[in-house]
C-alpha positions, 0 to 999 in steps of 0.5 A, spaced: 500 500 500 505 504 498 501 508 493 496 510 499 498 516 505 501 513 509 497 514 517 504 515 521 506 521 516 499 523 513 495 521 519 488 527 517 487 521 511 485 517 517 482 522 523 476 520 526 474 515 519 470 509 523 466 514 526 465 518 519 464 511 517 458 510 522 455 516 520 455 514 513 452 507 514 446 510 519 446 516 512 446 510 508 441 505 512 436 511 512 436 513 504 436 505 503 429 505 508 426 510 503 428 508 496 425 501 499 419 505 501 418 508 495 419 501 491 413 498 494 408 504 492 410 503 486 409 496 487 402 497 490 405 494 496 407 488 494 414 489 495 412 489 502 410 482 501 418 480 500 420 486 504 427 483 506 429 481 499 427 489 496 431 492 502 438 487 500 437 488 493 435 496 494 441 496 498 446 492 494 444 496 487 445 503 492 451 501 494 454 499 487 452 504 484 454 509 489 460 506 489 462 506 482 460 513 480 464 516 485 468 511 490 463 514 496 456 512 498 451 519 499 452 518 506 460 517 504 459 524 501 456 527 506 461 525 512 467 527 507 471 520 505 471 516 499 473 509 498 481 509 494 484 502 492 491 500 493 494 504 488 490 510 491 485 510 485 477 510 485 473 504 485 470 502 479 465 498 477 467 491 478 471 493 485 465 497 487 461 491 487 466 486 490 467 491 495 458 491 496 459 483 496 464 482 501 459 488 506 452 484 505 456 478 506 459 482 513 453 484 515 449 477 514 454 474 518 454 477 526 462 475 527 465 477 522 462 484 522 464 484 529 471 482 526 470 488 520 468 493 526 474 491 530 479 492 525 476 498 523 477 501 530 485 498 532 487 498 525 493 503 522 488 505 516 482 504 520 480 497 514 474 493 515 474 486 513 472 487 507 476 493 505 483 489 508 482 483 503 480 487 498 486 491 499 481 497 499 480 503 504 476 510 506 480 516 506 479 523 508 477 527 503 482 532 500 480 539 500 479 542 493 480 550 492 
């Protein structure tokens, strides 16, 4: 990861990243909420029906879409940090979705995002499971004049 800001020389890249982090996802969680409500009126509630399925595959397409638009979700954007793969680029579309895959499979798994979580608050780099195997990691911003 030669290629990334390295925490103990430019450390404003990782300051405060697991609570931004939070921040995001509880942003993201709300807009995936809504986008899911919306799908089931224009469904004429029968998305309600499959409710756990519509809200996955709502999250899943926001998230990858997000992602590869922009290597940040809404709620990334909103608390200033964005996803760089190890070379320091942004994430494109095939990253963005291997990234959204390792986060479902996470969060469907209690013990590996109690793991992902711990690595994010004692790691260097602040890295979730996810972003550790794919070599991935959430940075501060830069300010742009």
């Amino acid at each position: 990861m030669t290629h990334l800001p390295h925490p103990d020389h430019q450390p404003e890249f990782y300051q405060s990243i697991p609570a931004k982090r939070f921040f995001a996802w509880v942003f993201d969680t709300c807009v995936i909420l809504m986008l899911s409500l919306i799908v089931v009126l224009l469904t004429a509630f029968v998305g309600a029906f499959v409710w756990p399925l519509l809200y996955l595959v709502v999250g899943f397409v926001y998230r990858v879409a997000t992602i590869a638009g922009g290597s940040a979700t809404w709620g990334m954007r909103f608390v200033g940090i964005e996803l760089r793969d190890a070379y320091g680029a942004r994430l494109n579309g095939g990253q963005a979705l291997a990234h959204t895959a390792g986060y479902t499979v996470s969060m469907a798994l209690p013990i590996l995002q109690v793991i992902s979580i711990l690595m994010m608050l004692t790691g260097s780099r602040a890295q979730g499971l996810t972003d550790a195997v794919l070599g991935t990691v959430a940075l501060n911003r830069r300010a742009y004049a």
